[in-house]
C-alpha positions as CSV (number, residue, x, y, z in Angstrom):
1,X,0.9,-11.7,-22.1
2,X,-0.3,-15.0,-20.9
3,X,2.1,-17.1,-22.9
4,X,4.5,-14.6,-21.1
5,X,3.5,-15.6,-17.8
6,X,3.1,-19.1,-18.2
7,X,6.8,-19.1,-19.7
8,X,7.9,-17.3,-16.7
9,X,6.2,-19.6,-14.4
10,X,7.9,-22.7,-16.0
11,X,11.6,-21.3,-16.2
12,X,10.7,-19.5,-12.4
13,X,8.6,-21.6,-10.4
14,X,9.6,-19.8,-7.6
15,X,7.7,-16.9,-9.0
16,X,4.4,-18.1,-7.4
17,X,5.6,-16.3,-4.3
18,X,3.7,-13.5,-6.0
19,X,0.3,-14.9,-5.9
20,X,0.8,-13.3,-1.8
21,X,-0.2,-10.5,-3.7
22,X,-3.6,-12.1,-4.1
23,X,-3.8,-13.3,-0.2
24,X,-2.3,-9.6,1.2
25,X,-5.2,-7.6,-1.2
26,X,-8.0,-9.8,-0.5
27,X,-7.3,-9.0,3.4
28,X,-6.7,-5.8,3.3
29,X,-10.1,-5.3,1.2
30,X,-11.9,-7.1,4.3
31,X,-10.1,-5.4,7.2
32,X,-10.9,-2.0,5.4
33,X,-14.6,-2.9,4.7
34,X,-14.9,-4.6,8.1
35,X,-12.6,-2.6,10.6
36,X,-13.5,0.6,12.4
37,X,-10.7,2.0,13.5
38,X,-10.5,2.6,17.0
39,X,-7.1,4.1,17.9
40,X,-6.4,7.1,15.9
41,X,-2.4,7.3,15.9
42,X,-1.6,11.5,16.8
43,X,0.9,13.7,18.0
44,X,1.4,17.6,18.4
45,X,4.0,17.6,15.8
46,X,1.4,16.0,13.2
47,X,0.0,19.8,13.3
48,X,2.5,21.9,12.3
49,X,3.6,19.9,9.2
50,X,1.8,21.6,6.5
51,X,0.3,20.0,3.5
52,X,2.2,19.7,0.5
53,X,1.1,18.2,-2.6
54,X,4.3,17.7,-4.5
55,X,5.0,14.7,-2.0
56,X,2.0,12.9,-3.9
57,X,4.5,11.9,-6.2
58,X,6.8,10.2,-3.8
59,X,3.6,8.4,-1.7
60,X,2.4,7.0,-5.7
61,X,5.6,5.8,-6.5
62,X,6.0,3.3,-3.5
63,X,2.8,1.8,-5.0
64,X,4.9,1.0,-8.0
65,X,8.5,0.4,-6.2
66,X,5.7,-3.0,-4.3
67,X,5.3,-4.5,-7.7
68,X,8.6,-2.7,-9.2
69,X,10.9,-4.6,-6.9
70,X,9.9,-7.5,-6.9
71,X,9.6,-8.2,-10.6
72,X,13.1,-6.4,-11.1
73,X,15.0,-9.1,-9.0
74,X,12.5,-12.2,-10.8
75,X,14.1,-11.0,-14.0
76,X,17.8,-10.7,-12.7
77,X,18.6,-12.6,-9.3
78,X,17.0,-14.9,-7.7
79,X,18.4,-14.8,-4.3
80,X,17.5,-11.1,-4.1
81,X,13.9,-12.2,-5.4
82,X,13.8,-14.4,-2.6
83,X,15.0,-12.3,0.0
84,X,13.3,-9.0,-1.2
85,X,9.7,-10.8,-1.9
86,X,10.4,-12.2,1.8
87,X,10.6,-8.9,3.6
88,X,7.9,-7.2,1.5
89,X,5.3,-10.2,2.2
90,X,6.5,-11.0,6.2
91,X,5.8,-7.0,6.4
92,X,2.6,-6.8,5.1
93,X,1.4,-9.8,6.6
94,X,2.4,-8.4,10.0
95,X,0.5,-5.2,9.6
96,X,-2.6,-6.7,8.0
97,X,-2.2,-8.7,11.9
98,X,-1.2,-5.9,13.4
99,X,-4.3,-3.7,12.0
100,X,-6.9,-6.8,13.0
101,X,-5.8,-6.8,16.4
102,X,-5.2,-2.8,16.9
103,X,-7.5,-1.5,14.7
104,X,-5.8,2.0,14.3
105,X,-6.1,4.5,12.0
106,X,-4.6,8.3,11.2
107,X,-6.7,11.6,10.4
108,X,-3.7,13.5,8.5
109,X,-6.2,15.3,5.7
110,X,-5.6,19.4,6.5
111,X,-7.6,21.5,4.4
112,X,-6.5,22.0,0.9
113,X,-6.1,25.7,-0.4
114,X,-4.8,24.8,-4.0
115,X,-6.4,23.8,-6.9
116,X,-3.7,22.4,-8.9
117,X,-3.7,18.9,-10.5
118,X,-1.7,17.3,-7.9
119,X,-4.5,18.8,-4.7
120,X,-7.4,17.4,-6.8
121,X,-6.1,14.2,-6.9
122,X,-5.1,14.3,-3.6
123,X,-9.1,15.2,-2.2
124,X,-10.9,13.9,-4.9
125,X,-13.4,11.3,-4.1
126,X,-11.9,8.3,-5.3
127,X,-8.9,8.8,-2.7
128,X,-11.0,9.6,-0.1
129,X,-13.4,6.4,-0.9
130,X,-10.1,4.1,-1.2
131,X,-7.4,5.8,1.7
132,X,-6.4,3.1,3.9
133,X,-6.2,6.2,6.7
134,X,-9.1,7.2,6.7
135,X,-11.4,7.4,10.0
136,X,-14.6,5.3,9.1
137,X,-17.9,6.7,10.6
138,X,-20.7,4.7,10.7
């Protein structure tokens, strides 16, 4: 695997662009550890959409579409590596900015009445622990 990368690396140079990852994760890890947030982001409407846990699926997935993408277009195009690695990283930048300066957060977690795979995932206490939404109390 390391060969692998190191060959990549030479034939790509510009595939350090993805050592951002490095910079945007050690960031968020201090903003989330450091960061109360103040301004919990709410509406009406936030109340009547009910829980669903098939849309688990769909929220893990963009988790692998962030490091998906990016290698996709190192493998195929590098103009679309380019442009695609620049809108992912200007975007998370922005909101790890965003976040330091408006330290907001969103309460979304309705009770769960299932006990099916996906809803014990969903409240166990390893997504609890990690959520990026959560409201931190001191």
């Amino acid at each position: 695997m390391l060969t692998f990368i190191k060959k990549l690396v030479r034939e790509k140079p510009y595939s350090k662009i993805l050592l951002h990852y490095i910079f945007y994760l050690t960031g968020f890890v201090i903003l989330k550890h450091t960061v109360t947030a103040k301004y919990i982001i709410h509406c009406p409407l936030d109340d009547k959409i009910p829980f669903c846990e098939w849309f688990l699926i769909p929220y893990a997935s963009w988790f692998i579409l962030l490091i998906g993408s990016p290698l996709y277009f190192l493998m195929t195009d590098k103009r679309d590596f380019l442009k695609v690695t620049f809108m992912m990283f200007n975007g998370m930048t922005i909101s790890l900015v965003i976040y330091a300066i408006f330290p907001n957060g969103l309460n979304l977690r309705p009770g769960v009445t299932g006990d099916n795979l996906l809803c014990r995932i969903a409240y166990s206490p390893w997504m609890d622990r990690h959520s990026p939404f959560r409201k931190k109390t001191n």
